[in-house]
TORZAVO-271303 format. One record per residue (C-alpha): x negated, y negated, z negated. Coordinates in steps of 0.05 Angstrom, whole numbers, padded with zeros to 5 digits, always signed. Each point is the difference from the previous one (the first is absolute). Layout:
N
XYZ...
This chain:
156
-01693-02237-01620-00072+00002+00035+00006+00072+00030-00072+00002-00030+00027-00010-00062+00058+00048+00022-00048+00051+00008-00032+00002-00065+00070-00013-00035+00028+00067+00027-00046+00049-00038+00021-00033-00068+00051+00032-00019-00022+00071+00012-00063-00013-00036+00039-00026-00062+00045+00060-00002-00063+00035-00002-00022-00030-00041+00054-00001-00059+00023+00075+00016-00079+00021-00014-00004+00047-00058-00038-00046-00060-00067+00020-00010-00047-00005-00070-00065-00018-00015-00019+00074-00013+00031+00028+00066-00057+00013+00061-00005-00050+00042-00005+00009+00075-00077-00002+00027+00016-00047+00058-00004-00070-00010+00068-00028+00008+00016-00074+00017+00068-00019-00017+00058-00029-00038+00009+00029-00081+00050-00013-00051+00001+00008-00071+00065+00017-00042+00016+00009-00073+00061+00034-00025+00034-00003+00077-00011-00074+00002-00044-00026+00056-00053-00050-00019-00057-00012+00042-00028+00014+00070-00057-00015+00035-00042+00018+00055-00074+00035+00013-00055+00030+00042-00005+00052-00057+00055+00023-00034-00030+00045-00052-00060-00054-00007+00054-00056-00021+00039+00044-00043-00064+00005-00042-00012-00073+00005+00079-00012-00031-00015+00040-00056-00069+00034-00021-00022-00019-00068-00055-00033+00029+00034-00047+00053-00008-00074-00016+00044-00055+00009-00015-00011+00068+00016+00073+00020+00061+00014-00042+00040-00053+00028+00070+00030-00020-00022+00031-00070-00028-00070-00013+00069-00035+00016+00032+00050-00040-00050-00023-00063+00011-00071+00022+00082+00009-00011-00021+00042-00062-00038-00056-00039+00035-00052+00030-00049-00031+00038+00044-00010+00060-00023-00063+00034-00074+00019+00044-00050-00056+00006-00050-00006+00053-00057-00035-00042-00049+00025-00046+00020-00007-00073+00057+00018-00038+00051+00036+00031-00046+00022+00063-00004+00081+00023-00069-00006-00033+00016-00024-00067+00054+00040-00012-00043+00070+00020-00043-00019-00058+00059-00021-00049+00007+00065-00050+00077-00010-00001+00013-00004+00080-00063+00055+00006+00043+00055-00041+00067-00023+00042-00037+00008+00058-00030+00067-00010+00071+00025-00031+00031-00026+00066-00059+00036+00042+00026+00058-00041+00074+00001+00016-00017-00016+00081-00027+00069-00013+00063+00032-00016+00041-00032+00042+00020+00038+00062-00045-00018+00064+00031+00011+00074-00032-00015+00065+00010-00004+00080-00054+00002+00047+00000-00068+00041-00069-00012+00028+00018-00051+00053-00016-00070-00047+00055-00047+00023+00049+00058-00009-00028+00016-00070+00007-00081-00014+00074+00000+00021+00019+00064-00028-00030-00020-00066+00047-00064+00002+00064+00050+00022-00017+00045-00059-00001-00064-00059+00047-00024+00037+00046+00056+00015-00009+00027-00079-00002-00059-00029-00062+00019-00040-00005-00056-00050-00074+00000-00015-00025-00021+00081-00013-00064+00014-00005-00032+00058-00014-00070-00014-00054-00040+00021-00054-00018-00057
């Protein structure tokens, strides 16, 4: 292994236990003042099922699932309405089927903003990582490491 690489690698793990042994926190709880850039993970009835990574963790929390985030936002609650109505397969091109023509479809609107509102409730952890390529590579050990089903990490 690049001892570059090596480097980076090594702080992984600690920063994973960290970040699973981390005491869930709610939307109503305080947040810390501080702007924190890191790695966060949401969980649902002790299952593990998306992470992702931020300048701002409080600021993305509220773009995941505040009635008022759109579609380009809420990218997790609007998977979760995408698996709800069945509207699995994501197209790239305007028209039927694309991000925007589903915001404005009543049926994938209400799964959407019932999705925005069970992100809420879910339980929300989070580890301080401001370093970027660490945050990249520890977002990949967390999905990887959890096997949170709902990160993707394909190419589009």
């Amino acid at each position: 292994m690049h001892p570059r690489f090596a480097a980076v690698a090594e702080a992984l793990n600690e920063r994973f236990e960290r970040l699973v042994a981390q005491e869930p926190r709610r939307s109503d709880q305080p947040w810390p003042r501080e702007k924190v850039r890191g790695v966060y993970l949401f969980s649902e009835a002790g299952r593990h099922l998306y992470v992702g990574r931020t300048n701002d963790v409080r600021a993305r929390y509220g773009r995941h699932c505040l009635p008022g985030a759109h579609h380009g936002m809420a990218a997790f609650a609007f998977r979760l309405a995408r698996e709800a109505t069945g509207q699995l397969k994501a197209t790239y091109r305007a028209g039927e089927g694309s991000r925007k023509a589903l915001a404005v479809d009543p049926t994938f609107k209400a799964a959407f903003d019932a999705a925005k509102a069970r992100v809420r409730q879910m339980d929300f952890r989070y580890v301080s990582e401001p370093d970027p390529v660490r945050q990249a590579v520890l977002e990949i050990y967390c999905a990887v490491a959890l096997e949170t089903p709902y990160n993707d990490f394909d190419n589009h």
